[in-house]
C-alpha positions as CSV (number, residue, x, y, z in Angstrom):
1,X,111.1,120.5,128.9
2,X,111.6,124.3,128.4
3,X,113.8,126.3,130.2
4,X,114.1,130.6,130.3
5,X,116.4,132.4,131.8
6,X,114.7,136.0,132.5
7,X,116.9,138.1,134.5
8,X,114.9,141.0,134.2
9,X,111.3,139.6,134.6
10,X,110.2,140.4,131.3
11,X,109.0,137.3,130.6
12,X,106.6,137.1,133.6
13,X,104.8,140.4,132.5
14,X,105.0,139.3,128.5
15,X,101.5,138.1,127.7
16,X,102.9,137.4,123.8
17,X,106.0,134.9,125.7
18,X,103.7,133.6,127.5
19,X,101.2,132.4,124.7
20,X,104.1,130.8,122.8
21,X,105.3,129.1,125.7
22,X,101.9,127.6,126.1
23,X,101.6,127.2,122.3
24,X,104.9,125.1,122.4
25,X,103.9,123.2,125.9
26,X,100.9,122.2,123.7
27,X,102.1,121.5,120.5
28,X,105.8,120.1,121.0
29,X,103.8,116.4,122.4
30,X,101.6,116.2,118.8
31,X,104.3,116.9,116.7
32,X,106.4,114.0,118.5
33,X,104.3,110.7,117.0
34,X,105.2,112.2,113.1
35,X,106.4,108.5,111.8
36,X,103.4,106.2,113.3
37,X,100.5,106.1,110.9
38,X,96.9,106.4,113.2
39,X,95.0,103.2,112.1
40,X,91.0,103.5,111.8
41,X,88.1,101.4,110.2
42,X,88.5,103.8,107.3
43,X,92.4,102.8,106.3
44,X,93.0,100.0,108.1
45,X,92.2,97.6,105.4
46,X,94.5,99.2,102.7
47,X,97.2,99.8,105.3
48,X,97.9,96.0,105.9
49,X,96.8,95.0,102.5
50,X,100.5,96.6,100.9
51,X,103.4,94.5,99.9
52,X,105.5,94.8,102.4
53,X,105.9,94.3,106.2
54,X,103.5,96.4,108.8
55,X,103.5,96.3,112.7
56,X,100.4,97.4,114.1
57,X,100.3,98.6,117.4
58,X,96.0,98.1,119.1
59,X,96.4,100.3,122.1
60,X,94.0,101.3,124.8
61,X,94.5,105.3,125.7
62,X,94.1,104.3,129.5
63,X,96.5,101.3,129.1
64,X,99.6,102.1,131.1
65,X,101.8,99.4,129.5
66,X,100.7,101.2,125.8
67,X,101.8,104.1,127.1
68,X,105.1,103.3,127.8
69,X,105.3,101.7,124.2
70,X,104.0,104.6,122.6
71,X,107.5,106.4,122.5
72,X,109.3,103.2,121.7
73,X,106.8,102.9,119.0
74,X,107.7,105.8,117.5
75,X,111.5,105.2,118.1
76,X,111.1,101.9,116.3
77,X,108.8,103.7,113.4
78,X,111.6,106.2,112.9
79,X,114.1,103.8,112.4
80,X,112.0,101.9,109.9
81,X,110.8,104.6,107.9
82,X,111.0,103.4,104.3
83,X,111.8,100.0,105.3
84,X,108.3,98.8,106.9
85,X,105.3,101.2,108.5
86,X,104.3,100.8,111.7
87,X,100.7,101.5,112.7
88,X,98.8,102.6,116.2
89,X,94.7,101.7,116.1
90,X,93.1,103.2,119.0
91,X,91.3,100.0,119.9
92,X,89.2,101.7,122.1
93,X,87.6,103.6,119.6
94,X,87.6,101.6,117.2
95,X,86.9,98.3,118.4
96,X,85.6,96.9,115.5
97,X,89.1,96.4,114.2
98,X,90.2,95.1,118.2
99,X,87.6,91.7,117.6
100,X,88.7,91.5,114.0
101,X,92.1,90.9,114.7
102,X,91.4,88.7,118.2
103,X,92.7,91.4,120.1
104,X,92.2,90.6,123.8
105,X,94.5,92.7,125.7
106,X,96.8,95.9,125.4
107,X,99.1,96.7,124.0
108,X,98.7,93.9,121.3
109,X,101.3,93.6,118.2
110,X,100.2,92.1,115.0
111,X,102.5,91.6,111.8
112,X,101.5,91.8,108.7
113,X,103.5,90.9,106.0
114,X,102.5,91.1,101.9
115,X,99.1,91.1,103.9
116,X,99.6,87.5,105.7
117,X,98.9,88.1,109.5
118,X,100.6,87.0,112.5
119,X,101.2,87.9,116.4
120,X,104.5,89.2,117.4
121,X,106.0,88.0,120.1
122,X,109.2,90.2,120.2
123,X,110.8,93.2,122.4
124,X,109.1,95.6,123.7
125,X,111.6,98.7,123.2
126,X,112.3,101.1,120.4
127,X,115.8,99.3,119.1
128,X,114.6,95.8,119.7
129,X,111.2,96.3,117.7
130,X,113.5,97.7,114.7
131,X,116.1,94.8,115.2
132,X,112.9,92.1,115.1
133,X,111.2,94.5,111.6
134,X,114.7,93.9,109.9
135,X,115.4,90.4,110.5
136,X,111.8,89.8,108.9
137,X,112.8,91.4,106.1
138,X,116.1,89.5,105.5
139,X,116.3,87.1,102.9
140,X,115.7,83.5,103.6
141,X,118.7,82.1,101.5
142,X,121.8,84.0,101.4
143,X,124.5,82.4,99.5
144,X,128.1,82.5,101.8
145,X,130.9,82.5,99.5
146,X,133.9,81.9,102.1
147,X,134.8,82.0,105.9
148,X,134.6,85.6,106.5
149,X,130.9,85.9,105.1
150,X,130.1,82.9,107.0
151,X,131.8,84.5,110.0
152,X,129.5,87.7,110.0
153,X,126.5,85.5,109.7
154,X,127.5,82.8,112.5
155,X,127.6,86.0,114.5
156,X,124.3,87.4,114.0
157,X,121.8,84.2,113.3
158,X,120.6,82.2,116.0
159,X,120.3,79.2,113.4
160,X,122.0,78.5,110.7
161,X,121.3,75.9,108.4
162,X,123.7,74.8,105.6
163,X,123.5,73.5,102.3
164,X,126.3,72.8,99.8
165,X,126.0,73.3,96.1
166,X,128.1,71.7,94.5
167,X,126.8,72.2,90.2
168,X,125.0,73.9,88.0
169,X,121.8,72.2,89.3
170,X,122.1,73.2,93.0
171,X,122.8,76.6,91.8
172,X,119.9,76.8,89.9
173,X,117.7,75.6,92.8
174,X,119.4,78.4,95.1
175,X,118.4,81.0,92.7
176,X,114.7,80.0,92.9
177,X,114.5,79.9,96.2
C-alpha cells in the first residue's frame, strides 16, 4: 500500500501527484508476477519441451483457490530462478492446452521434467513448492563417505536406501548410475 504524509494539502490539489499515484496504484500489481513465464498455445510446447524441470501452473482468473496461489507462485518462481521455470497458462483462455494436459479442475500443477510429464501432488505455498522443485532436482545416488555426511542426509530424506561398495566393480556401477 502507499502512504503520504501531506501536511500542507498540496497533494490533494496536485493533479501531477495524483496521476503518479494512480500510475503506481496501476502499475506496482503488473510489475509483481516478473519471474512466472505466461504459458499460451504459442510457447507452450517449447516451454516444457527444455532439459530441465518446469512446474506449470493451469489457472482459471475467477478461481479463488488460484488466486491465492498466484503470489505463492511467484514466491516459489523467484526462488527457483535459474534452477527450474515455473509457468502460469490461463486455462481459461486457452483451453486447448487445459484438455491436452487432462486438466479438470483449478488450480492444476503439472511437472515436467527433460519433457516427461507428471501431476504434482505437493504444497501449496511459496517455500514448500521451492522445497518439492529442489528435491526433484537432487541426484538419485549420492555417495556418503562417513557418519557426518550420512548424518546431514538421515536428517533431510524421508527414505534412505543403502548400498555398500565394497571394489572397484561396485564403484564402477555407482558412477554409472
Amino acid at each position: 500500500f502507499l502512504y503520504f504524509i501531506d501536511n500542507n494539502n498540496s497533494f490533494k490539489n496536485n493533479k501531477n501527484m495524483n496521476k503518479v499515484a494512480f500510475a503506481l496504484l496501476v502499475l506496482l500489481p503488473c510489475t509483481l508476477a516478473v519471474n512466472v513465464i505466461t504459458g499460451t498455445e504459442s510457447n507452450f510446447k517449447e516451454l516444457i519441451s527444455k532439459e530441465g524441470l518446469t512446474l506449470v501452473e493451469f489457472y482459471a482468473p475467477w478461481c479463488g483457490h488460484c488466486k491465492t496461489l498466484a503470489p505463492e507462485w511467484e514466491i516459489a518462481a523467484t526462488n527457483l530462478v535459474g534452477v527450474a521455470q515455473l509457468v502460469a497458462v490461463d486455462a481459461i483462455e486457452h483451453d486447448g492446452l487445459g484438455g491436452q494436459y487432462e486438466v479438470k479442475g483449478y488450480p492444476t500443477i503439472k511437472v515436467f521434467m527433460d519433457g516427461t510429464m507428471s501431476d504434482y501432488d505437493g504444497p501449496r505455498d511459496g517455500p514448500g513448492i521451492t522445497e518439492f522443485a529442489k528435491k526433484l532436482l537432487l541426484p538419485a545416488v549420492t555417495n556418503v563417505d562417513g557418519a557426518d555426511a550420512f548424518s546431514a542426509i538421515e536428517k533431510e530424506a524421508e527414505i534412505i536406501v543403502l548400498g555398500w561398495l565394497s571394489n572397484e566393480e561396485d564403484q564402477a556401477l555407482f558412477e554409472t548410475y
